[in-house]
MIDOSE-1310 file (N, C-alpha, C; in nm, 2 decimals, decimal comma, always signed):
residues 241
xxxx	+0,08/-0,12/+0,00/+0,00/+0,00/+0,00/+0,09/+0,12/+0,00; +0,07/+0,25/-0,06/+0,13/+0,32/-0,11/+0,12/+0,43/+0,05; +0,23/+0,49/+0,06/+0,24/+0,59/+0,16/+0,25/+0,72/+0,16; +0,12/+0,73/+0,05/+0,07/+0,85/+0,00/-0,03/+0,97/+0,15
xxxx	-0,07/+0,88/+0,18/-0,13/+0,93/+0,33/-0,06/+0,99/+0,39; +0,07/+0,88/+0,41/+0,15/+0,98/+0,56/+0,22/+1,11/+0,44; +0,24/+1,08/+0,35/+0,32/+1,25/+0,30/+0,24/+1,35/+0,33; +0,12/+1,26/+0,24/+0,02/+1,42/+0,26/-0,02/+1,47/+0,38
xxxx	-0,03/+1,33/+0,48/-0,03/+1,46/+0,61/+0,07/+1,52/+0,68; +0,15/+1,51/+0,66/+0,31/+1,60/+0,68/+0,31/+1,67/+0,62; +0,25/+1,69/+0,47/+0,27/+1,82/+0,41/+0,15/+1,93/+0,49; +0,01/+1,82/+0,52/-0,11/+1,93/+0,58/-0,02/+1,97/+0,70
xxxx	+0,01/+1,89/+0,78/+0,09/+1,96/+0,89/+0,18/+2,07/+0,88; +0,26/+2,09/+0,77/+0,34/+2,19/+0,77/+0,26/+2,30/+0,72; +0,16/+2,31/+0,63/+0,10/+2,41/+0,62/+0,02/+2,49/+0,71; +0,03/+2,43/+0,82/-0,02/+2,48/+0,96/+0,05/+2,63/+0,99
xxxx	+0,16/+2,62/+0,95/+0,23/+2,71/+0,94/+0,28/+2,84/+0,84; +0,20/+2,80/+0,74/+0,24/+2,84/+0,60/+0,19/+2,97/+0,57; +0,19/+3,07/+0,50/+0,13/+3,23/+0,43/-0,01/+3,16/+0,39; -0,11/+3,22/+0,48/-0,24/+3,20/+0,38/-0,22/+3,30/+0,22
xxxx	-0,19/+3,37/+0,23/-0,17/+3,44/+0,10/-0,10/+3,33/-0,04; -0,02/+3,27/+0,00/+0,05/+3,15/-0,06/+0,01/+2,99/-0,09; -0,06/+2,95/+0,04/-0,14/+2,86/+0,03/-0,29/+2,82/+0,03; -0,34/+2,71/-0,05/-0,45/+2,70/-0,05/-0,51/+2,62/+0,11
xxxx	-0,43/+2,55/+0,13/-0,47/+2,48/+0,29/-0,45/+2,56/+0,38; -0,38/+2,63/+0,36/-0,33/+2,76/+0,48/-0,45/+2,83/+0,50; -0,49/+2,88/+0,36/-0,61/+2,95/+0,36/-0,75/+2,90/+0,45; -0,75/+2,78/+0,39/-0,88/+2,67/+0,51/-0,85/+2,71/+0,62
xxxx	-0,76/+2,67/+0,65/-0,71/+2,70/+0,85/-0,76/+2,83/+0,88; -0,70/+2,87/+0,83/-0,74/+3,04/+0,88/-0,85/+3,08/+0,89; -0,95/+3,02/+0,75/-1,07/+3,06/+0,81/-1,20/+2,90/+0,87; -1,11/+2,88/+0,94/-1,15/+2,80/+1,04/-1,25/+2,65/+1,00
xxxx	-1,28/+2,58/+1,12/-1,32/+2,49/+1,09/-1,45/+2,50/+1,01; -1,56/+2,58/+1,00/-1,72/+2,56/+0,87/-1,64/+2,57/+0,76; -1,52/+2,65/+0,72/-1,50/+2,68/+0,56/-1,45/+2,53/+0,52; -1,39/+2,42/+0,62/-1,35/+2,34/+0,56/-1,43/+2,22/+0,61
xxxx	-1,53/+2,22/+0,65/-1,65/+2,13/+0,68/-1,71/+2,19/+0,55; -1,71/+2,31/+0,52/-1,84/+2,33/+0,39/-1,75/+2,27/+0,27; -1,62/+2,28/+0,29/-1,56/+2,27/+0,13/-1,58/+2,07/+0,18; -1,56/+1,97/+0,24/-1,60/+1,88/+0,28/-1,72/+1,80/+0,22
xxxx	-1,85/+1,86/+0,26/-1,98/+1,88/+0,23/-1,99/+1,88/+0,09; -1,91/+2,00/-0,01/-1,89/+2,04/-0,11/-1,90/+1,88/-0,22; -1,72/+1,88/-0,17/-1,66/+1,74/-0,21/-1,76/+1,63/-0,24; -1,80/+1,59/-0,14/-1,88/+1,50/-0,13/-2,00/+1,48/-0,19
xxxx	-2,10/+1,60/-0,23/-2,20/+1,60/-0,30/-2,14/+1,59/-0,46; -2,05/+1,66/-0,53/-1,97/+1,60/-0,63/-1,95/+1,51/-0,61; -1,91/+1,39/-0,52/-1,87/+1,24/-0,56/-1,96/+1,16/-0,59; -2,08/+1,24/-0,54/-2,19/+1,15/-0,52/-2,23/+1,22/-0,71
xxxx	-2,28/+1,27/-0,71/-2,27/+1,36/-0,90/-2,18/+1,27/-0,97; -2,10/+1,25/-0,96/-1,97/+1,22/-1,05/-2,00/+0,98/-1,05; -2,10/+0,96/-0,94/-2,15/+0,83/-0,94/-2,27/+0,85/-1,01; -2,32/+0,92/-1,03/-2,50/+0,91/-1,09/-2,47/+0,92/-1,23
xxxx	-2,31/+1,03/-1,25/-2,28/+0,98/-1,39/-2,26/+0,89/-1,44; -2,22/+0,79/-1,35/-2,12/+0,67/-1,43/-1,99/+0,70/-1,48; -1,95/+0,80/-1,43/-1,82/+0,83/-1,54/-1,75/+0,78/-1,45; -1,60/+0,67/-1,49/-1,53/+0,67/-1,36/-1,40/+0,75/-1,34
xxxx	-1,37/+0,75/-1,44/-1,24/+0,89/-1,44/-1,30/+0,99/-1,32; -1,39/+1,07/-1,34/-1,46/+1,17/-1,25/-1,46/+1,11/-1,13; -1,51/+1,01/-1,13/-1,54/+0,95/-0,96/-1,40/+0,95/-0,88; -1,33/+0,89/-0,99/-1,18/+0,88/-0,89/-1,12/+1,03/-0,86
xxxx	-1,13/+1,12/-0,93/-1,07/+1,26/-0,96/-1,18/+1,32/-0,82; -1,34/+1,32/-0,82/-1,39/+1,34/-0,71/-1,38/+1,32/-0,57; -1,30/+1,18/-0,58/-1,29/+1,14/-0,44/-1,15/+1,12/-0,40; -1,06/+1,16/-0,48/-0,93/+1,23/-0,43/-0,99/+1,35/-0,36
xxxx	-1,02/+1,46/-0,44/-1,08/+1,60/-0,38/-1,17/+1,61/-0,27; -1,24/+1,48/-0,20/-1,32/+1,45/-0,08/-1,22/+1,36/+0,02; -1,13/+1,29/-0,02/-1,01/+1,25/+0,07/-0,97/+1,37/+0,09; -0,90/+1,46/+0,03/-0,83/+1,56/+0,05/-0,86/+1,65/+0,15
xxxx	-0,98/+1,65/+0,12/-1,05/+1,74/+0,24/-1,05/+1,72/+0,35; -1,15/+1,58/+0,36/-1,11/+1,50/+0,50/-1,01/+1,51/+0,57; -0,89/+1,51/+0,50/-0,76/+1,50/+0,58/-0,70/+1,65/+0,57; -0,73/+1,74/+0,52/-0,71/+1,86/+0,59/-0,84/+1,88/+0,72
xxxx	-0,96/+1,82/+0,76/-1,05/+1,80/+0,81/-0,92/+1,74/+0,95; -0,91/+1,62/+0,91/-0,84/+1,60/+1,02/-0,72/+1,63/+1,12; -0,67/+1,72/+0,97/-0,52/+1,80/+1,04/-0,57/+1,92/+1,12; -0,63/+1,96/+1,07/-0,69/+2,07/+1,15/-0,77/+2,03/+1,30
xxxx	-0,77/+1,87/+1,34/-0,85/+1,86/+1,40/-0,79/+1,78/+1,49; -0,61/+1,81/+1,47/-0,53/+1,73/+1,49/-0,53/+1,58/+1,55; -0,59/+1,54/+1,45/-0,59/+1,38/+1,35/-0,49/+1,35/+1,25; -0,53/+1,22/+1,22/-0,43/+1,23/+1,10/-0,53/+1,06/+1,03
xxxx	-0,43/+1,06/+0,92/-0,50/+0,93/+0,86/-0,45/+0,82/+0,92; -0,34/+0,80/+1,02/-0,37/+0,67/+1,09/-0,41/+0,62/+1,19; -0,50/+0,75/+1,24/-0,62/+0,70/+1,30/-0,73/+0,65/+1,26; -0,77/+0,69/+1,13/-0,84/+0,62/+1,07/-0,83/+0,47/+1,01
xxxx	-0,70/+0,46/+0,99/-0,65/+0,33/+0,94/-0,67/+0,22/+1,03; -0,64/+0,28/+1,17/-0,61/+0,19/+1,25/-0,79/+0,13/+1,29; -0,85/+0,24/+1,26/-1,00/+0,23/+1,33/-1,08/+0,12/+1,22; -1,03/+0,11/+1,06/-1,05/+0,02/+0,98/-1,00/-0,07/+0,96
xxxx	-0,87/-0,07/+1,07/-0,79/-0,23/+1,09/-0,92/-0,28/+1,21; -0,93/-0,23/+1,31/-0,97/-0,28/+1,42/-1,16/-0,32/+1,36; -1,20/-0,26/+1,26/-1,32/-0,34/+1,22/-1,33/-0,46/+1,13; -1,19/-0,47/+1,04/-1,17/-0,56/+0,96/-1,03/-0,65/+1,01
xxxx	-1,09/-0,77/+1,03/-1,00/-0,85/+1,03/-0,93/-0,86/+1,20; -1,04/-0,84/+1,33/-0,99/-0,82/+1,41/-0,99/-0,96/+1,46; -1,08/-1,06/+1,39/-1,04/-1,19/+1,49/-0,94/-1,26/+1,45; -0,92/-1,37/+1,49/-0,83/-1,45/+1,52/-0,86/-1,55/+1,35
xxxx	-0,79/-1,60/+1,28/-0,82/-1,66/+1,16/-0,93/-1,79/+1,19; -1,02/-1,85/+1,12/-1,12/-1,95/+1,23/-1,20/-1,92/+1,28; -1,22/-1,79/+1,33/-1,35/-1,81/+1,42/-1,45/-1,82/+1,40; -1,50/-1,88/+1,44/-1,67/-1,90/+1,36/-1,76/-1,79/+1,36
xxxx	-1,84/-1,82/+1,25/-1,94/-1,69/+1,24/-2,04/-1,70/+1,37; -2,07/-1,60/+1,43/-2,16/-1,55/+1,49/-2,08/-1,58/+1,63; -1,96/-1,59/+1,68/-1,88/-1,54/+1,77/-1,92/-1,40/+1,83; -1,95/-1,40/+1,96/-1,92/-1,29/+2,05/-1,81/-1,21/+2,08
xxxx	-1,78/-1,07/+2,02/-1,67/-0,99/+2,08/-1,71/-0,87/+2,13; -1,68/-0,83/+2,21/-1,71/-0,71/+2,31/-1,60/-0,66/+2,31; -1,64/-0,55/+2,24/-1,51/-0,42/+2,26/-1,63/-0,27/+2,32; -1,53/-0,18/+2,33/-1,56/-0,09/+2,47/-1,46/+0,06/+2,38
xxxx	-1,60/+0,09/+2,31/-1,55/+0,27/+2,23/-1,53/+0,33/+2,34; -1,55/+0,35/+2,42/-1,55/+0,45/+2,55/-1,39/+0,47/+2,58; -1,40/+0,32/+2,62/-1,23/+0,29/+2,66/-1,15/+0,34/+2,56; -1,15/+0,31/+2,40/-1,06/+0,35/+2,25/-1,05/+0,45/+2,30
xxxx	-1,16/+0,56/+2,31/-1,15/+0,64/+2,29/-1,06/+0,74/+2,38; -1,05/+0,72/+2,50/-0,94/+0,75/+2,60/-0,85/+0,72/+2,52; -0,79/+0,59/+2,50/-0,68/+0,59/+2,46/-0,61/+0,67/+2,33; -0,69/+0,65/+2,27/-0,67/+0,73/+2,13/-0,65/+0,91/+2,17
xxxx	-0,75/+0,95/+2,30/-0,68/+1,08/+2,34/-0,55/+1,11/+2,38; -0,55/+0,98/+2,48/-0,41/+0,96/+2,55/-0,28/+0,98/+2,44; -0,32/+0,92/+2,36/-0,20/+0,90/+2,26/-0,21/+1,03/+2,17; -0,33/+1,10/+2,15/-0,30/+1,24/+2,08/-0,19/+1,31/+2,14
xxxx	-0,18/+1,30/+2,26/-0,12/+1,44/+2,39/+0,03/+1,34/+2,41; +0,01/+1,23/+2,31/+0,14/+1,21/+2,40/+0,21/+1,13/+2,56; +0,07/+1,07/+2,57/+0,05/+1,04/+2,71/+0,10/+0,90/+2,75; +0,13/+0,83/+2,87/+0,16/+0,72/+2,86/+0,01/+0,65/+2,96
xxxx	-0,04/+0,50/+2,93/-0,09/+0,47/+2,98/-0,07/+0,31/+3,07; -0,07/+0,30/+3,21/-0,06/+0,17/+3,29/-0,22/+0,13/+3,32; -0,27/+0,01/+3,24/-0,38/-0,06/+3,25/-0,37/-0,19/+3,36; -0,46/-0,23/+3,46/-0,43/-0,38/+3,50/-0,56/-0,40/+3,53
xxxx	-0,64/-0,52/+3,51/-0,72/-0,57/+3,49/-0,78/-0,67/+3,45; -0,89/-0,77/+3,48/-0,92/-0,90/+3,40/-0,97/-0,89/+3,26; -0,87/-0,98/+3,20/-0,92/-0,98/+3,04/-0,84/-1,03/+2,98; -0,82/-1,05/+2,84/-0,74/-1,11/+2,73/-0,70/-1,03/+2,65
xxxx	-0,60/-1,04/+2,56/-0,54/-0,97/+2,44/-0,66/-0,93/+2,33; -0,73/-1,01/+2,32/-0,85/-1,02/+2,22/-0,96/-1,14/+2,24; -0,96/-1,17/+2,37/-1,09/-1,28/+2,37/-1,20/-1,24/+2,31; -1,29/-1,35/+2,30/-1,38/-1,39/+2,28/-1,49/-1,42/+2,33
xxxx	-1,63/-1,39/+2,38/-1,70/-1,44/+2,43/-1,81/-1,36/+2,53; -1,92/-1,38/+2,55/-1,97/-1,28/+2,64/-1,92/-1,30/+2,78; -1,81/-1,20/+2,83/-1,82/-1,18/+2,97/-1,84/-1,09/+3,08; -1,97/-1,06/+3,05/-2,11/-0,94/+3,17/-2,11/-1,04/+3,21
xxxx	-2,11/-0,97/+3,36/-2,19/-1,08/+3,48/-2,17/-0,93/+3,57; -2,21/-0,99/+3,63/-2,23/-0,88/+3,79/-2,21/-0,95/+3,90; -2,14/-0,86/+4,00/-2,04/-0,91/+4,13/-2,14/-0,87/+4,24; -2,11/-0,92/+4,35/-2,20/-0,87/+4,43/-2,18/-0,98/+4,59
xxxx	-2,05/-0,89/+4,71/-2,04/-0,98/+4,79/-1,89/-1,03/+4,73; -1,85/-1,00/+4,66/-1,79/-1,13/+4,57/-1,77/-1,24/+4,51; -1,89/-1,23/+4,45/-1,97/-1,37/+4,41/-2,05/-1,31/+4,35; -2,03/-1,40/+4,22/-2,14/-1,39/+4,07/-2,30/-1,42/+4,15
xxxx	-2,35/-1,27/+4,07/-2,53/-1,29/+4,09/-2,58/-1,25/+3,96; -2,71/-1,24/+4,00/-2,77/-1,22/+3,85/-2,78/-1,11/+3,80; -2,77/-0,99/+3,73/-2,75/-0,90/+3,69/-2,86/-0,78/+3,70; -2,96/-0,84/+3,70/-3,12/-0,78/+3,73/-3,18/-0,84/+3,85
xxxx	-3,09/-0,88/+3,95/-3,15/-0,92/+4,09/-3,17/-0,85/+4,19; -3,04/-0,77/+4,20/-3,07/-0,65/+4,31/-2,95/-0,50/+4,21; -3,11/-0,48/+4,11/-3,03/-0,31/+4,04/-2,96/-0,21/+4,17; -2,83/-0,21/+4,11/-2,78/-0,07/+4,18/-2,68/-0,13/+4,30
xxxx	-2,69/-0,28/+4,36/-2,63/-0,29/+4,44/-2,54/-0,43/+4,38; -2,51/-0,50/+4,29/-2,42/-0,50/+4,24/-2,31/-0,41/+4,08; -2,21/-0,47/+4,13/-2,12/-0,41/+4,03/-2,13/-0,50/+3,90; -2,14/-0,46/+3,80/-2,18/-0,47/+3,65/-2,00/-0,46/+3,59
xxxx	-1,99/-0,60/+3,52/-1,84/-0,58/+3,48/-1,83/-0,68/+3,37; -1,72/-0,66/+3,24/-1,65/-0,69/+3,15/-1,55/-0,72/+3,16; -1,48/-0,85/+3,09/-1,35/-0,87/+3,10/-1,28/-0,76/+3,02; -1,21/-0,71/+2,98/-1,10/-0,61/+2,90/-1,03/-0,65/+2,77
xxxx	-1,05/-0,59/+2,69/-1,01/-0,67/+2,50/-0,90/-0,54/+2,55; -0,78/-0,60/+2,56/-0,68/-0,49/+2,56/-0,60/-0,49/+2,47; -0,66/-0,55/+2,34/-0,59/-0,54/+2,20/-0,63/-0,41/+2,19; -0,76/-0,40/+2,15/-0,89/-0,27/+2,11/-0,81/-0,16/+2,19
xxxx	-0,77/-0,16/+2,30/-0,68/-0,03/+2,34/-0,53/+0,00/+2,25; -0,49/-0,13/+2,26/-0,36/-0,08/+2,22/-0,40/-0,01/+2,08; -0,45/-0,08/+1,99/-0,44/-0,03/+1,84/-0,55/+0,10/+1,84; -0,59/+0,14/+1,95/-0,67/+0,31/+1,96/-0,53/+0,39/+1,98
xxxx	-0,42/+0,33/+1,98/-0,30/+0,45/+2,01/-0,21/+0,42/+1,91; -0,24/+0,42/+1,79/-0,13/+0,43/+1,67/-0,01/+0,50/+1,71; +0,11/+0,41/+1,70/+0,26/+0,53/+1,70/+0,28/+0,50/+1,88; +0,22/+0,46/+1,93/+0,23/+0,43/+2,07/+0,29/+0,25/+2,09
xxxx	+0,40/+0,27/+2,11/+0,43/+0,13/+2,17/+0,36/+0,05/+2,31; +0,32/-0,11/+2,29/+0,24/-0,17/+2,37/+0,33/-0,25/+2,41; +0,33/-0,27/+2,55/+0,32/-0,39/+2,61/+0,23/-0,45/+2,69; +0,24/-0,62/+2,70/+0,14/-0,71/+2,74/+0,19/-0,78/+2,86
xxxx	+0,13/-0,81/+2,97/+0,18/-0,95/+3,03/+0,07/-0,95/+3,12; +0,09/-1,07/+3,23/-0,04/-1,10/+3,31/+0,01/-1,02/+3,46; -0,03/-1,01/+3,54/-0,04/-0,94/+3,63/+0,06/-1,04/+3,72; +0,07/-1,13/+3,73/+0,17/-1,20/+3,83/+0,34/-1,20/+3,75
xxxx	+0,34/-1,20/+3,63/+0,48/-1,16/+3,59/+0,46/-1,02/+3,63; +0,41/-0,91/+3,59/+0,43/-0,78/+3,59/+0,48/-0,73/+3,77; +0,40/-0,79/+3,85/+0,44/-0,75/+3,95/+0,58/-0,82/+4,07; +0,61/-0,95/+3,96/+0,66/-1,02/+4,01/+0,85/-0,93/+3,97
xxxx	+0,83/-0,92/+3,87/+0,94/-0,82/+3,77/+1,00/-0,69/+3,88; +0,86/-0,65/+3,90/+0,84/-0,53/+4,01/+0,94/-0,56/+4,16; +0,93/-0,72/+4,19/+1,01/-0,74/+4,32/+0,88/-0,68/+4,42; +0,76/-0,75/+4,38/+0,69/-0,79/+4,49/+0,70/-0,90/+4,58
xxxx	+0,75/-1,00/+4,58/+0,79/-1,12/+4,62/+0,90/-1,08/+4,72; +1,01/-0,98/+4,71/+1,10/-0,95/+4,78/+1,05/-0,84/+4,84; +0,96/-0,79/+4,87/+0,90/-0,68/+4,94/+0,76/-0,76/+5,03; +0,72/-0,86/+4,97/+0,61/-0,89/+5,07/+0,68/-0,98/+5,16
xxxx	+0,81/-1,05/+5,12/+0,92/-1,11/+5,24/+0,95/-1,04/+5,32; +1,03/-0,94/+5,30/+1,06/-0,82/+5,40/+0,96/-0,78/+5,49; +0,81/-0,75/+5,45/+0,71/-0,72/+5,51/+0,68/-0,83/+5,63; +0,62/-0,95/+5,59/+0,66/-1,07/+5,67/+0,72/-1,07/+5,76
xxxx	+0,83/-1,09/+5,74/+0,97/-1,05/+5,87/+0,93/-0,99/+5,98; +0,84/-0,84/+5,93/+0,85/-0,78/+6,05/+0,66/-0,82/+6,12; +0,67/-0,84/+6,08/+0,54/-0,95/+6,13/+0,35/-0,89/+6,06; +0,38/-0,92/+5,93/+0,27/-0,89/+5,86/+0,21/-1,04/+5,79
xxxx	+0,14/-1,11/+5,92/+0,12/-1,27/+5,90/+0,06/-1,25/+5,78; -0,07/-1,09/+5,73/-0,15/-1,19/+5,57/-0,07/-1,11/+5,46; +0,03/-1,09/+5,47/+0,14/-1,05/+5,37/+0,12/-1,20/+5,24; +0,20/-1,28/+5,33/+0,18/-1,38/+5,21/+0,03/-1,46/+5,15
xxxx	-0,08/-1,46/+5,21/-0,19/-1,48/+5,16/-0,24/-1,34/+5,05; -0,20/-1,25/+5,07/-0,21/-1,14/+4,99/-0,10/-1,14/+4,84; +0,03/-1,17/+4,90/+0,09/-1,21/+4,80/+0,04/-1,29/+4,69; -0,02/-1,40/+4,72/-0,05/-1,56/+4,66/-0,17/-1,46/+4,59
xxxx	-0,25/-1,42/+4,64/-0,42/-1,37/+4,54/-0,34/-1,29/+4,45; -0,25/-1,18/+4,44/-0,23/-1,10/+4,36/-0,14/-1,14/+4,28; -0,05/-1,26/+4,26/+0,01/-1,33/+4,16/+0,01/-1,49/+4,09; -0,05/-1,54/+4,23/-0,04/-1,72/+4,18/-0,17/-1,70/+4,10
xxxx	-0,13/-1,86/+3,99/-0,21/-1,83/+3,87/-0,32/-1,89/+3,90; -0,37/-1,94/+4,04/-0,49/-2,00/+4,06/-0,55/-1,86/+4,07; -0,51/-1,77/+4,14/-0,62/-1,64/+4,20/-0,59/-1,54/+4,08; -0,55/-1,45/+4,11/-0,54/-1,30/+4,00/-0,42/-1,29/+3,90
xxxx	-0,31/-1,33/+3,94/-0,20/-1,36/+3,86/-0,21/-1,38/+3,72; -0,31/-1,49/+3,69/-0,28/-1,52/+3,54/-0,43/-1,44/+3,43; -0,57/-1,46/+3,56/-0,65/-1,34/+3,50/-0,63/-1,21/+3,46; -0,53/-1,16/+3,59/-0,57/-1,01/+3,51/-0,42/-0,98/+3,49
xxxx	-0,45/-0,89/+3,38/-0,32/-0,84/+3,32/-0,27/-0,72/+3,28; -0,15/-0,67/+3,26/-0,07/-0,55/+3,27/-0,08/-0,46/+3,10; -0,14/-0,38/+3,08/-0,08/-0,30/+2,97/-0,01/-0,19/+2,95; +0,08/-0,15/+2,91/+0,13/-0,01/+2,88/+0,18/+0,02/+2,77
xxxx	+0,07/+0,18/+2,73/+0,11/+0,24/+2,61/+0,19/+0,37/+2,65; +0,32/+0,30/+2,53/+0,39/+0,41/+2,58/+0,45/+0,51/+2,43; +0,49/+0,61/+2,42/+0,49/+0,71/+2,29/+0,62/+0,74/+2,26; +0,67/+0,71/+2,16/+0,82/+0,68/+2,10/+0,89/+0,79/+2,21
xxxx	+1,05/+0,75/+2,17/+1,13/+0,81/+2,23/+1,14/+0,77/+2,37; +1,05/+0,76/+2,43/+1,08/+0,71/+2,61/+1,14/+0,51/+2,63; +1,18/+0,50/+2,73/+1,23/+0,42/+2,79/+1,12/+0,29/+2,81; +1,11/+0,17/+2,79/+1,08/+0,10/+2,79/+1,02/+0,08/+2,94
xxxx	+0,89/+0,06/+2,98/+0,84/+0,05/+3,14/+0,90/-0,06/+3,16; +0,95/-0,05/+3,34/+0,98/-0,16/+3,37/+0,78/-0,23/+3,43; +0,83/-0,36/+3,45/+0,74/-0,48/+3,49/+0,70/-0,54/+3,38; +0,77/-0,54/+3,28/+0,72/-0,63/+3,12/+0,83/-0,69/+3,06
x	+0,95/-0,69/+3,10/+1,05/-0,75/+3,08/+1,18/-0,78/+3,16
């Protein structure tokens, strides 16, 4: 696939800067986000004209000129096209090769959506929680006591929860490096093991029963797991390797 996208938005980005007198994109910017929602709008009703014609030369010529826009749409909106890319990786092609049709996946726009901010600004993010890389399957239930109840048994007084698709996060932060592991390596890496000893020692008897839930792979350890997105140039987090 041709890496026509990322030039052009390096060139929209530089024109951020550019003489509106000299440029045509410069000019958009300046006069703000309607002039280039309407030139957008514009585009678009032409693509749609240039399909009722049949002509295809026009079509393609029209919807360069409605890409174009969009992606000065985006620059200006400080986007870019591989957020979109990534948003049409993550609807195509997100399962595992095999899975059967009519498989259950629960993903969580709320959550992308943080991240994909996170990663606009630059941000770094430490996730831990129950879930998989990309499982599969319905998992709502509702907690209550600590112990599964039924979800419409007593509204308001249980907690309502999902396991975590922490694929769907990572690829909401294009340009953001990910790491994975489960929660009992992550903390074990950490030199929890040699801190809940020490603790011990001086006489903290449920040190080690606390220990055991938050890493052995019977209790929390192997359910829930560690993510961090982190944004080029920085140092690799420790507890992932």
């Amino acid at each position: 696939m041709s890496d026509v996208l990322e030039r052009l938005a390096e060139v929209l980005e530089a024109r951020k800067e550019a003489d509106p007198e000299g440029s045509y994109v410069a000019r958009l910017y300046a006069k703000g986000l309607d002039a280039i929602l309407k030139k957008v709008g514009e585009e678009a009703t032409e693509t749609v004209m240039a399909a009722k014609d049949g002509d295809s030369e026009k079509i393609v010529r029209e919807t360069a000129d409605l890409w174009f826009h969009c992606l000065v749409l985006l620059a200006h909106q400080g986007l870019g096209p591989e957020q979109v890319l990534a948003e049409l990786d993550r609807r195509f092609g997100t399962l595992p090769d095999g899975t059967p049709d009519g498989t259950i996946v629960e993903t969580c726009p709320a959550g992308e959506a943080v991240a994909a901010a996170l990663a606009l600004r630059g941000g770094l993010l430490l996730a831990l929680d129950y879930g998989d890389w990309d499982g599969t399957g319905d998992t709502f239930q509702a907690l209550r006591g600590h112990a599964p109840t039924d979800p419409l048994r007593a509204p308001g007084d249980a907690d309502l929860t999902a396991h975590v698709g922490f694929r769907w996060l990572a690829e909401a932060a294009p340009g953001h490096r990910h790491f994975f592991t489960t929660q009992g390596a992550f903390l074990e890496r950490l030199g929890i093991t040699e801190r809940a000893r020490a603790l011990a020692r001086k006489g903290g008897g449920a040190i080690v029963a606390q220990h055991r839930r938050l890493t052995h792979p019977e209790e929390m350890g192997t359910l829930f797991k560690a993510l961090a997105l982190v944004p080029p140039g920085l140092a690799d987090p420790p507890g992932f390797a």
